[in-house]
C-alpha positions, 0 to 999 in steps of 0.5 A, a space after each residue: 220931492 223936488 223937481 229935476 226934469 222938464 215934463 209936457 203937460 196938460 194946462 191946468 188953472 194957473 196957480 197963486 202968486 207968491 209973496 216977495 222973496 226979496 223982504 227979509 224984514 217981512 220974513 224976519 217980523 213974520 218968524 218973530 210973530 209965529 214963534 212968539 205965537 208958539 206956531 212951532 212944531 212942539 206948540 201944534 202937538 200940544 195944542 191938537 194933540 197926537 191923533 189930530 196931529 198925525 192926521 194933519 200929516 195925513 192931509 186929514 184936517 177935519 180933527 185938526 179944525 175940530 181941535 182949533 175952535 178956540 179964541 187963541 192966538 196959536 189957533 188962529 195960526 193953525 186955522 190961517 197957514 194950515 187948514 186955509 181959513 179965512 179970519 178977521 183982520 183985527 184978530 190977526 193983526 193982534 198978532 202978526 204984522 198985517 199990513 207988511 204981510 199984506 203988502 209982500 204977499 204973505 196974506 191976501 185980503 178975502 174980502 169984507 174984513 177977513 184974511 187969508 194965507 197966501 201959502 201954506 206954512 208949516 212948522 217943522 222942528 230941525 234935528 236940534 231943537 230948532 224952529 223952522 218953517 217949510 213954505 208950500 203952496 195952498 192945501 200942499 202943505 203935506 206932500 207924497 202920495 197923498 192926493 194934492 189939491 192943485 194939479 197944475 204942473 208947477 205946484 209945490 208941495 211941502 214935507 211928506 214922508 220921503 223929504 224926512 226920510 232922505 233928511 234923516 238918512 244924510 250924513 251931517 258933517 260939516 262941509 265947505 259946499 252942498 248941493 241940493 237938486 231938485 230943492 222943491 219946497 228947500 227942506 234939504 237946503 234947510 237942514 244943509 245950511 246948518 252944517 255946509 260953509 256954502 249950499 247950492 239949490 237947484 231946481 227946473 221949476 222956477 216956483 220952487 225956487 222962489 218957495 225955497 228962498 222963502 222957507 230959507 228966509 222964514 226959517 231964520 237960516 242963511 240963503 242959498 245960490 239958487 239955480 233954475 235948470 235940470 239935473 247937473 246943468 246949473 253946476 259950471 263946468 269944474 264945480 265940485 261939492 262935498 255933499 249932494 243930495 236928491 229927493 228928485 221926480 222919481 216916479 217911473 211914470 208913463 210918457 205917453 197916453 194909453 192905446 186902450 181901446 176899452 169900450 169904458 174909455 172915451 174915444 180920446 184918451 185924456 193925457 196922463 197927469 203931469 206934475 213936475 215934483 214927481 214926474 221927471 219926463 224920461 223913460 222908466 227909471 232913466 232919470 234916476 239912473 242919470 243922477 246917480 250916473 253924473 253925480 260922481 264926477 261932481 263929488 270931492 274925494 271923500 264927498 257923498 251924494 244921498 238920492 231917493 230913487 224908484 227903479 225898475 223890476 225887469 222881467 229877466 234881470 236882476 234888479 240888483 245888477 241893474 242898479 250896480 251898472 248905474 253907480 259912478 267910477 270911482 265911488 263906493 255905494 251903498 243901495 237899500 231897497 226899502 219897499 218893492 209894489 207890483 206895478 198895479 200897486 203902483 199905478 193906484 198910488 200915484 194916480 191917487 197922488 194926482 187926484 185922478 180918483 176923483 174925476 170921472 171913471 171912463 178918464 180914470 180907467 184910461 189914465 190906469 190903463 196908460 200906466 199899465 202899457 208903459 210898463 207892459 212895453 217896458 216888461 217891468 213887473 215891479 217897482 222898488 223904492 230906497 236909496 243910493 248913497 255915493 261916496 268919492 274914494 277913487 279906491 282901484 276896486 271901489 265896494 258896492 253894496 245893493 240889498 234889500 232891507 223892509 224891515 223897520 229901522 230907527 231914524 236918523 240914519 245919517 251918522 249910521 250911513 257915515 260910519 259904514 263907509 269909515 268901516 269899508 275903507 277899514 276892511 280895504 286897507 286891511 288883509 285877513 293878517 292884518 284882521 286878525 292883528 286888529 282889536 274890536 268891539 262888540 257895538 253897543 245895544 247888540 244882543 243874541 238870541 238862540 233858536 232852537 227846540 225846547 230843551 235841546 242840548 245846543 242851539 239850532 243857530 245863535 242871531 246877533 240882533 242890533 236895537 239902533 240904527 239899521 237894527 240888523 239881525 245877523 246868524 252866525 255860528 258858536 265861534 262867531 257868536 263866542 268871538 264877538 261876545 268877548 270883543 271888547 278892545 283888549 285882545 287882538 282878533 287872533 288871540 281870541 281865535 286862539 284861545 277859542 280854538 283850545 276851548 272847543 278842541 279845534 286846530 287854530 291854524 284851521 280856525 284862523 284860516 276859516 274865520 277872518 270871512 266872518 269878521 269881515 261880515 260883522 264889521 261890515 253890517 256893524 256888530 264889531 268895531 275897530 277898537 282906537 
């Protein structure tokens, strides 16, 4: 999650210097040592193993330092950049350019004749097989709702779970200008970079544009304009891109202290935490609703801007009207909630993100307690996570797509993404004449399945059910099911509905008429594809 909007917060213990960003040589021999170490992602999962490899990305790493008590290279590696162990100078300039590392920044001399990482470096392995290397500060190697270890307001935190998921769901096309805001540790640069001429990254937090540069110079991958500034306020005036994507502070977080008056609570309620990755310093979901708001008019025609949001559950509102107000004139959209928490769900997470647990229990409580009345005066009963995927079309009446879908689906998204919005410009530009003029067919990896009590005639209903992408399961009745079982390019939609028609002794003037609504649904949910 990278950070978008200034926060005031409590002073906490002034966090590491960082190596120079400006030594690419350093960070050109340094990626040439770790790689020829087999410090990458494919070489952690051999040497730890799937278990202790999974707990690493739980910011568990007891049985990764139980995998590493060996003598080699890679373990050093791992025990050095991962789990923040001290090692001896020979053994590590058997292996990594030591003196140069020391000198920019990279290591940091622990007294007697040991070393230690200067940040955390993380192998991570890019869509296409390649090597790279996400920077972070120490012990944050692993970000999201996983408890940090440093809880100043500046920290930075490296891959977790929702920087994947925004990664795997971003359409991949080449572009000539990307926008990345609220870049945090840059893996959304990073994967840019591969497929836009020029990549933009943003941040307010100026640590994280250094970590940025870092990842970008460790990693082997071209730089990137970097930014300092909130939201939109980097971009100049007239500045447009063809992608823009976000994983920024979306945590609806409280602003102020709790008004508890618990007699467990201390007379003097503390701050709440503030951390700058997460907490973007609006009310409720405003900073989410201000990104999405002003990316518009900041898209090409044809550009797309992917967001990672939180938004309210509102007593008295329908969250998906409220997430309608929010998208731009001029831009298709397209929401998916993924996962919805009451909000004392809610709280109990992020306080755990913040370590607040882990203090003392009077300070807990109060902190709880402040959540609770931010939303109490909001009268918000829920929260919802997901994403919001803008695309520039300027149509005169543009499609908005909000839904719900917790349901598990096979990543990466992004050419799944693309390909909805090619089929909602299709369904535009053609009327229920021209539908049934067209020739489709069935997606592939769709199958159908009929319910029904054992041994009855008939189904009760038939389910068409995709096994990629969204994995979609849709009902539909035995002409659906019989029309899109025989789609396969060759006949035009109304032929097909014709011949249906003389089949089950229907008027196929009335078929006609009744069934272009169900062809729109399936091309729009992707069973059926334009055929050419």
């Amino acid at each position: 999650m990278g950070s978008v909007s200034n926060a005031t917060v409590p002073p906490f213990p002034s966090l590491t210097a960082l190596p120079a960003a400006d030594r690419p040589d350093v960070a050109a021999r340094l990626r040439e040592a770790l790689l020829g170490a087999s410090f990458t992602a494919d070489g952690l999962l051999e040497l730890l193993g799937a278990p202790a490899y999974a707990a690493l990305a739980r910011s568990e790493t007891v049985p990764a330092l139980r995998a590493t008590r060996g003598d080699t290279p890679l373990e050093m590696l791992v025990r050095l950049f991962l789990l923040q162990q001290p090692v001896g100078y020979a053994r590590v300039a058997a292996v990594l350019p030591v003196p140069e590392c020391l000198e920019s920044g990279w290591l940091v001399r622990t007294g007697g004749d040991e070393v230690a990482a200067g940040v955390d470096v993380r192998p991570y392995g890019g869509p296409d097989g390649e090597d790279w290397f996400i920077v972070s500060d120490l012990g944050c190697a692993v970000g999201g709702a996983g408890g940090i270890g440093n809880r100043n307001e500046g920290v930075v935190l490296g891959v977790g779970g929702a920087s994947t998921t925004l990664a795997g769901i971003t359409v991949r096309t080449p572009v000539a200008a990307a926008l990345d805001l609220g870049t945090g540790s840059g893996i959304q640069a990073l994967h840019a970079a591969q497929h836009a001429t020029r990549v933009t990254a943003t941040d307010v937090n100026p640590r994280a544009l250094h970590i940025t540069a870092l990842t970008l110079a460790l990693s082997g991958a071209p730089v990137a304009d970097l930014r300092e500034g909130s939201l939109f306020e980097p971009v100049e005036d007239g500045e447009t891109y063809d992608l823009i994507v976000s994983n920024p502070p979306f945590v609806i977080s409280p602003t102020r202290p709790s008004s508890s008056s618990s007699a467990d609570a201390p007379r003097d309620a503390p701050a709440v935490t503030r951390l700058t990755y997460r907490d973007g310093g609006m009310g409720g979901d405003d900073l989410c609703r201000s990104l999405v708001q002003q990316a518009g008019e900041r898209l090409n025609v044809g550009g797309f801007a992917q967001f990672l949001a939180n938004w309210q559950h509102v007593e008295g509102e329908d969250w998906q009207d409220r997430i309608r107000s929010w998208v731009p004139r001029g831009c298709d959209a397209w929401v998916v909630q993924r996962e919805v928490q009451d909000v004392t769900q809610y709280a109990e997470l992020w306080l755990r993100d913040a370590g607040d647990h882990r203090g003392d229990t009077g300070e807990y409580q109060a902190r709880y307690d402040a959540w609770l009345d931010e939303f109490e005066a909001r009268k918000v009963k829920a929260v919802g996570f997901g994403w919001i995927t803008l695309r520039r079309t300027d149509a005169a009446e543009p499609s908005v797509t909000v839904e719900e879908w917790p349901h598990p689906i096979e990543q990466p998204l992004g050419e799944v993404v693309r390909a909805h919005f090619g089929r909602l410009d299709y369904l535009r530009e053609h009327d229920d004449a021209a539908l049934l003029d067209g020739h489709f067919r069935l997606v592939a990896e769709v199958v159908q399945e009929q319910v029904g009590l054992p041994g009855a005639e008939d189904p009760e209903h038939v389910v068409l059910r995709q096994n990629r992408g969204m994995r979609r399961a849709t009902m539909v009745d035995t002409v659906g099911a019989g029309f899109a079982g025989v789609c396969d390019g060759t006949l035009s939609a109304g032929r097909i509905l014709d011949a249906i028609a003389q089949l089950v002794g229907e008027d196929p003037v009335v078929l006609r008429d009744r069934t272009p609504a169900q062809i729109r649904l399936l091309v729009e949910q992707g069973f059926l594809e334009p055929a050419g």
